[in-house]
C-alpha positions in Angstrom: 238.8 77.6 185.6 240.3 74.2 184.0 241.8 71.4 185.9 245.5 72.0 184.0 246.2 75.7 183.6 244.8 79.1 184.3 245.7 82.3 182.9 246.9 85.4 184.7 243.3 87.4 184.2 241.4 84.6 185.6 243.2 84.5 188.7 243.2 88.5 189.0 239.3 88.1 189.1 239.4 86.1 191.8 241.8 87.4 193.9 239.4 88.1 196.8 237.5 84.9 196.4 237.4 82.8 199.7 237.0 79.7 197.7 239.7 80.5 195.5 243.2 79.2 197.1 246.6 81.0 195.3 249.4 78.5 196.7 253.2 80.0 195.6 255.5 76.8 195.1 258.9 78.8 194.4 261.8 76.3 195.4 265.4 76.2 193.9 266.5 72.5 194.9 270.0 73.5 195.3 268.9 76.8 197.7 266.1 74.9 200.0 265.5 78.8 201.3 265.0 80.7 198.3 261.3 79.9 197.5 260.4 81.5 201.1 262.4 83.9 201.2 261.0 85.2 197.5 257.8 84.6 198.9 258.0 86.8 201.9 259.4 89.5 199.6 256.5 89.5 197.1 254.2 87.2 196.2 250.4 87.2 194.6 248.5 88.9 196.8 246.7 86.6 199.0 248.5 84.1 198.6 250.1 80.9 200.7 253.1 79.0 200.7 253.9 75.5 200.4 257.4 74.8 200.7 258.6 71.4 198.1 260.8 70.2 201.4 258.2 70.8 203.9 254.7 70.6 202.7 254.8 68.8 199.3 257.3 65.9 200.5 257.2 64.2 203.3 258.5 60.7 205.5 258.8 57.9 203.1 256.1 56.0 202.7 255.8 54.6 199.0 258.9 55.6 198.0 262.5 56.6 199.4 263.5 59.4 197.2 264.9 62.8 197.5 261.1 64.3 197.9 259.0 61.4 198.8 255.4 61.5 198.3 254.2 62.2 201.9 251.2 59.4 203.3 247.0 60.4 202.5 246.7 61.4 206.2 249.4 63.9 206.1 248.0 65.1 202.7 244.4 65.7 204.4 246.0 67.5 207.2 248.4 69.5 205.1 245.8 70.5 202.3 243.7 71.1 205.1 245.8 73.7 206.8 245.9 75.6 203.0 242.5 76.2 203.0 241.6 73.6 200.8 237.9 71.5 200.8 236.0 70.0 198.5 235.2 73.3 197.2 238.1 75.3 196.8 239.4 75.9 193.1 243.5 75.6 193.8 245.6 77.8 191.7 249.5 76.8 192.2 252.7 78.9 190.3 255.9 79.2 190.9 258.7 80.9 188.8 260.0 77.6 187.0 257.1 77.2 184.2 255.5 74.8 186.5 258.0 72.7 187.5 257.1 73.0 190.8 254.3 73.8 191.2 252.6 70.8 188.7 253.7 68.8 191.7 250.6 70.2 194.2 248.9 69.9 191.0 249.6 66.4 191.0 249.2 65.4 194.5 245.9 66.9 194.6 244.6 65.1 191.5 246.3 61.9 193.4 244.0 62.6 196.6 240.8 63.5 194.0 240.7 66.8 194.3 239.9 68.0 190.8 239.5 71.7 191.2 243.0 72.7 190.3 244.9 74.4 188.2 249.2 75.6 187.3 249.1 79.4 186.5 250.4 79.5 182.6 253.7 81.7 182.9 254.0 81.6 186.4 255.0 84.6 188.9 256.6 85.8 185.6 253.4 86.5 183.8 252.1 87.9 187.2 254.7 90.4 187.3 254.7 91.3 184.0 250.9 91.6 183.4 251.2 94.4 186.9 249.0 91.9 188.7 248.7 92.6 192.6 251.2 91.5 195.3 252.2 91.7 198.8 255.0 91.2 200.6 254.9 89.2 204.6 253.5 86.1 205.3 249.6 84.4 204.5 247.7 82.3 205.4 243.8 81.4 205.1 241.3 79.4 207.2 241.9 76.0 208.1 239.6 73.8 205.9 238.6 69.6 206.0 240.1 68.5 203.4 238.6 64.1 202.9 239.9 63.2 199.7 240.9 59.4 198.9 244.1 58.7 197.3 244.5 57.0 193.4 247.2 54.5 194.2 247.0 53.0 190.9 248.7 56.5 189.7 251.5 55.5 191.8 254.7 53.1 190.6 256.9 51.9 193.3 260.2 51.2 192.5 260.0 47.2 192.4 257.1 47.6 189.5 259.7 49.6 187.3 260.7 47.1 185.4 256.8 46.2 184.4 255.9 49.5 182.6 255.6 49.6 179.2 257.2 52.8 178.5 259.1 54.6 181.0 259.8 58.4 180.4 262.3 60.6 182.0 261.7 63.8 182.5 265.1 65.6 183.8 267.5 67.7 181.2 268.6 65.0 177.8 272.5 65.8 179.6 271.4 64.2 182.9 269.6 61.3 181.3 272.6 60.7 178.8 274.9 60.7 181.8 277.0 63.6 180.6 276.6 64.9 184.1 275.2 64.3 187.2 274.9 67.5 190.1 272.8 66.0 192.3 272.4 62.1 192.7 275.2 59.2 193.6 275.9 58.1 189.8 274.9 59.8 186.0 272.9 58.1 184.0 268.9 56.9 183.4 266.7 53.3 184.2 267.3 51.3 181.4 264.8 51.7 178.6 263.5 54.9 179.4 262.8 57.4 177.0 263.8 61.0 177.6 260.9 63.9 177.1 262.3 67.1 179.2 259.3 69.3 180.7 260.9 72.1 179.1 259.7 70.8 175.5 256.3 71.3 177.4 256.8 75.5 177.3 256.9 77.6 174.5 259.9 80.8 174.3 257.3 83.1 176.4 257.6 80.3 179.6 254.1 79.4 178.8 252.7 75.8 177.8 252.0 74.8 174.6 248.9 74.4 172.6 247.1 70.9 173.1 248.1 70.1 169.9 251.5 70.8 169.9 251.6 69.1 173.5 249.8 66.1 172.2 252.4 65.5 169.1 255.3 66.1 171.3 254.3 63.9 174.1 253.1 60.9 171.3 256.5 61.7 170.0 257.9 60.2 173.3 256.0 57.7 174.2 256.3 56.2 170.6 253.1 54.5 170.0 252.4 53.1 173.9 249.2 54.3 175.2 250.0 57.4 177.8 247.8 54.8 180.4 250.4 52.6 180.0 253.4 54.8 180.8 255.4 55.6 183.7 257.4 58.8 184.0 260.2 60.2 186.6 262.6 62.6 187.3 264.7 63.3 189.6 262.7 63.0 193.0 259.4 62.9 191.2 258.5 67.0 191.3 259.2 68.0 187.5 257.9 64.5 185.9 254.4 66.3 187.6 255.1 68.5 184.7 254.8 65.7 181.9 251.5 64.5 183.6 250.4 67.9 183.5 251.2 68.2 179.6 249.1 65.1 179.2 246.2 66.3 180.8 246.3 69.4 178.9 247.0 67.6 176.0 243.7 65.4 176.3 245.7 62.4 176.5 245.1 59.9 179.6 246.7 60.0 182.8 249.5 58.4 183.0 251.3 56.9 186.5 254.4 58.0 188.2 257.3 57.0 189.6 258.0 59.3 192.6 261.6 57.9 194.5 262.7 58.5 190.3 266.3 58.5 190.2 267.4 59.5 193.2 266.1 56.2 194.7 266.6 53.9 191.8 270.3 55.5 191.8 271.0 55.0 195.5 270.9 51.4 194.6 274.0 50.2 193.2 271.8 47.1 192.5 269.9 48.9 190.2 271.2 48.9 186.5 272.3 52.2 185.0 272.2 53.1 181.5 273.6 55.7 179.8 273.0 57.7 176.0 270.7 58.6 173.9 267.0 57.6 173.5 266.8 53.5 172.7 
């Protein structure tokens, strides 16, 4: 298995392995219910579920967004409860081409766990490919999970201002501040560039090619080193998408910006811009 994605006949190989932890990460954001509920209904047999509210956010503690990053000891207890150790290979997917589940993707990067991996195409590609599920609730043996966490991947909003290149990852509409569903005012941090995780996915809901990645994403960050960059979103869960990209990509990690706009925006403090790309 890779550290960025895994396809659909990998995982159905290992679908009995103890070491092998399946973690579903279906959430709509405007129905906080609908991921479990789906879940409980069918899901890849064997396995768990980490809810984005519950497990995958947590009480602020670097940041004071609409998912905030939850602190390293919760992680260790939380990964812990999974199933997850040093040696477990993680496999996260959800129904969104990632845009969940790239988030526990990212968090266990951030607490050095390396084994992990987004299933390409999702519980889409699952179903479609007659791969096995089950219906109920899983779970799998508490494990110790010890990692450390890599707080230089982490921007807090007061550094904002110092990135080279700031990248927003929500829908070009919602960083032009046509519109505005969720958060107190429309708009994006001034000087950010907009790359949508979308671009990420090709028409069959599956990522890319490296290549294609890689010219896409250099597209965006317009000649800044992706080391030097800084992206969001809207409460840091789909800019995990982007960092994913980049790793597949071959590019260097960048950092991220978890409160993203729904913190910065909470601020009337904070300057707003609106439009296109600078």
């Amino acid at each position: 298995m890779s550290d960025t994605l895994v396809d659909v006949a990998t995982v159905g190989e290992r679908l009995t392995d103890p070491d092998w932890a399946i973690v579903d990460c279906r959430h709509r954001l405007t129905e906080p219910d609908f991921g479990e509920a789906a879940y409980r209904e069918s899901h890849i047999a064997g396995a768990v579920f980490a809810h984005a509210d519950r497990v995958l956010s947590g009480r602020p503690a670097t940041d004071r967004g609409r998912h905030p990053l939850p602190d390293p000891e919760t992680l260790r207890g939380r990964f812990g409860a999974l199933g997850i150790d040093a040696d477990t290979k993680v496999v996260a997917y959800d129904d969104a081409g990632g845009a969940i589940a790239g988030r526990l993707w990212w968090m266990l990067r951030y607490m050095g766990h390396r084994d992990a991996a987004v299933l390409d195409g999702g519980w889409p590609a699952w179903v479609a490919a007659g791969g096995a599920t089950r219906g109920g609730e899983e779970s799998r043996p508490a494990r110790t999970f010890a990692g450390e966490p890599r707080r230089e991947w982490l921007v807090t909003i007061d550094q904002v201002d110092a990135a080279r290149r700031l990248v927003d990852s929500r829908e070009p509409a919602r960083y032009r501040g046509e519109t505005e569903p969720i958060d107190r005012v429309a708009g994006h941090i001034p000087g950010a560039r907009s790359h949508h995780f979308a671009v990420n996915l090709g028409e069959d809901g599956r990522f890319l090619d490296p290549a294609a990645l890689r010219e896409r994403l250099e597209r965006s960050l317009d000649g800044v080193p992706a080391g030097e960059t800084v992206f969001y979103c809207g409460s840091g869960v789909s800019a995990c998408h982007n960092l994913l990209a980049l790793a597949h990509a071959g590019l260097p990690a960048a950092r991220l910006y978890v409160g993203s706009w729904s913190e910065w925006s909470s601020d009337p403090a904070r300057p707003v811009a609106t439009g296109g790309n600078p």
